[in-house]
N, C-alpha and C positions, 0 to 999 in steps of 0.2 A: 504494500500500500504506500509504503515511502518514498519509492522508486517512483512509483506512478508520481505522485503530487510532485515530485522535483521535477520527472519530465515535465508533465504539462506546464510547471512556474519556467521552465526552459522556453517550450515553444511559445508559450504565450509572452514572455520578454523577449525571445528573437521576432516577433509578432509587432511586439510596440516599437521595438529598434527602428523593423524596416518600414512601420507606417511614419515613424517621426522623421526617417529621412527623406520620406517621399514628400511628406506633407510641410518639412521645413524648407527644403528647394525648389517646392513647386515642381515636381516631375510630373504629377497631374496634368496641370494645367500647361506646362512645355509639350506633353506629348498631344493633348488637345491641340494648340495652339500649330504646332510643327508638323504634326505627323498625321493627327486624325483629319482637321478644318480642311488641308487642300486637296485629301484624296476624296473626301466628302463633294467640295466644293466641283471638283473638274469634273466628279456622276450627274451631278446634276445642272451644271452647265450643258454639258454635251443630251441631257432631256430636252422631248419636244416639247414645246409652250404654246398655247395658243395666246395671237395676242389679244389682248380685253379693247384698246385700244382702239382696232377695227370695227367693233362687234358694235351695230347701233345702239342706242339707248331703249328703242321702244323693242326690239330683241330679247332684253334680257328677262331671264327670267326673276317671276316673283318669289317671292319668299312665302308669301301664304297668296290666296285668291281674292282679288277685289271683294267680292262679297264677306267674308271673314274680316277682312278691313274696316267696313260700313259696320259691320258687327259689333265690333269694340270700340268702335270713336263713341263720343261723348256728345253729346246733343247740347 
């Protein structure tokens, strides 16, 4: 039983070591920042878009049904 409780105060202090060195040099946020944003960022550049731009105004669709609208306004 002794054995066990020194491992686990073992793994669980090499556990807080390597989260405090992550988390005092910011490897998080450099691997974010570096490594994740631009392979992210080039998938979805190279997606198709439609533009909104083009798209008329009387086009677009509603969010609920004019009638539903007249429904809830306030007299």
């Amino acid at each position: 039983m002794k054995k066990f409780i020194i491992g686990l105060l073992k793994v669980l202090g090499l556990t807080y070591v390597i989260l405090f060195i992550v988390f005092y040099f910011d490897l998080d946020g450099k691997f974010l920042y570096y490594i994740w944003e631009p392979n992210i960022v080039t998938r979805y550049d190279k997606m198709k878009k439609k533009d909104n731009t083009k798209t008329p105004y009387e086009k677009k669709e509603n969010v609920m049904p004019d009638s539903e609208v007249e429904k809830r306004t306030f007299n």
